[in-house]
C-alpha positions in Angstrom: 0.0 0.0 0.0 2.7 2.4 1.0 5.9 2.9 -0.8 9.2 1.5 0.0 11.2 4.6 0.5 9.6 7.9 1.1 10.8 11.5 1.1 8.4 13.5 3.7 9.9 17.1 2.7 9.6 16.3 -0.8 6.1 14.7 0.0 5.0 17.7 2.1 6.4 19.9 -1.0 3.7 18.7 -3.5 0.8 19.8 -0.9 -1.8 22.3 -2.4 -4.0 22.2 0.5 -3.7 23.4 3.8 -5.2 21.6 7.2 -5.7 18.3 5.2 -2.9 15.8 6.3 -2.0 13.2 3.9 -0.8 9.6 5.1 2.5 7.8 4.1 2.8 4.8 6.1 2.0 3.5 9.1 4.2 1.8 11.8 2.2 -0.4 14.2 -0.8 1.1 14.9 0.5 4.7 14.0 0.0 6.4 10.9 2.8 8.9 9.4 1.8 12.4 8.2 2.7 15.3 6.3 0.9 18.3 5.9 0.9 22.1 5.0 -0.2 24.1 7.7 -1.1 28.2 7.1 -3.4 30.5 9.5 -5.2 29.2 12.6 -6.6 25.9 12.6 -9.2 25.4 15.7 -8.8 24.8 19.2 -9.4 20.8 20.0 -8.1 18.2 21.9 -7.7 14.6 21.4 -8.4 12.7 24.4 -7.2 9.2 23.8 -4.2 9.8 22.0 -0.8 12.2 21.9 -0.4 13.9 18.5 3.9 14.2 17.4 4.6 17.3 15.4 7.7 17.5 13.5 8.2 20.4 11.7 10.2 19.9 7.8 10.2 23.6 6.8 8.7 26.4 8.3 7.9 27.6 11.9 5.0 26.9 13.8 3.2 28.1 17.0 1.3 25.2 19.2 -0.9 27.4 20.9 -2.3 26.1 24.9 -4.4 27.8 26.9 -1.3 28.7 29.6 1.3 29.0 27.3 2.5 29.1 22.8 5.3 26.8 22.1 7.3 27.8 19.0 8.8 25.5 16.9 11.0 25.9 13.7 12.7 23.2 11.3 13.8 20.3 12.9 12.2 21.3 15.9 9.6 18.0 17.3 7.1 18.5 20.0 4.3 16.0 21.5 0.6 17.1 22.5 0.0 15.0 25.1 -3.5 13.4 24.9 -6.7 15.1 26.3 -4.8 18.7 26.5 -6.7 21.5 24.2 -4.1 23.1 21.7 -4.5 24.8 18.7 -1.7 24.7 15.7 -1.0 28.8 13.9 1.4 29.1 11.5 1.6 33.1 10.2 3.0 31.5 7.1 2.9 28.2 5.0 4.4 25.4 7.0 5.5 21.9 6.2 5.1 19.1 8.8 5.4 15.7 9.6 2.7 14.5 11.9 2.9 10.7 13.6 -0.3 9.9 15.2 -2.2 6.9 16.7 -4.5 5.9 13.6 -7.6 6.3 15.6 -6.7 10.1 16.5 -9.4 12.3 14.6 -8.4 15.2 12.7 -9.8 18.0 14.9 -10.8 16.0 18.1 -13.4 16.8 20.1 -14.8 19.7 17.4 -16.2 19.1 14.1 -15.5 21.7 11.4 -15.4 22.7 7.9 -11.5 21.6 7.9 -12.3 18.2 9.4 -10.7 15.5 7.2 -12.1 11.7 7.5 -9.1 9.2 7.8 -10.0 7.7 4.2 -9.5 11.6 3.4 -6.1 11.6 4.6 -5.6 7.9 3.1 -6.4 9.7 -0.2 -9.4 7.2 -0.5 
């Protein structure tokens, strides 16, 4: 199903939409990401499973209620599961995400940015 040897920058590159993750492979029971991030996304949580951010070009604020963590290339950070967050990037951003396949896109909120898992599968 999933190719033998990937390129996730170059992957991430070809992105034309933005908030709509695309899956490359899975490992176990985790799928791998990439996606092209721009703006505000929307404030959710996921409360059974952490959500990995890697960022491959670009910067990236993880906004919490308490605090905004900034991240910029190469940087990785982990959402721990059931703690409300909401991704801003001021301008387009390029990640890798590696989450449990079960995690939703937005959580606990249903919006017009929500993307399916067979979405994401490209299905």
């Amino acid at each position: 199903m999933f190719a033998e040897k990937t390129n996730l920058l170059a992957e991430a590159v070809k992105l034309t939409e933005t908030w709509s993750p695309r899956v490359l492979g899975e490992v176990n029971d985790q799928y791998i990401k990439v996606a092209k991030l721009n703006g505000q996304f929307v404030w959710h949580s996921h409360e059974e499973e952490d959500e990995l951010f890697y960022i491959l070009k670009g910067s990236l604020k993880i906004e919490y209620r308490d605090r905004t963590i900034h991240l910029n290339e190469g940087d990785m950070h982990v959402i721990p599961k059931g703690v409300e967050h909401n991704p801003k990037a001021d301008v387009d951003c390029l990640i890798a995400l590696i989450e449990t396949k079960t995690t939703t896109h937005t959580g606990n909120v249903e919006t017009e940015r929500s993307k399916s898992v067979e979405e994401q599968l490209g299905s």
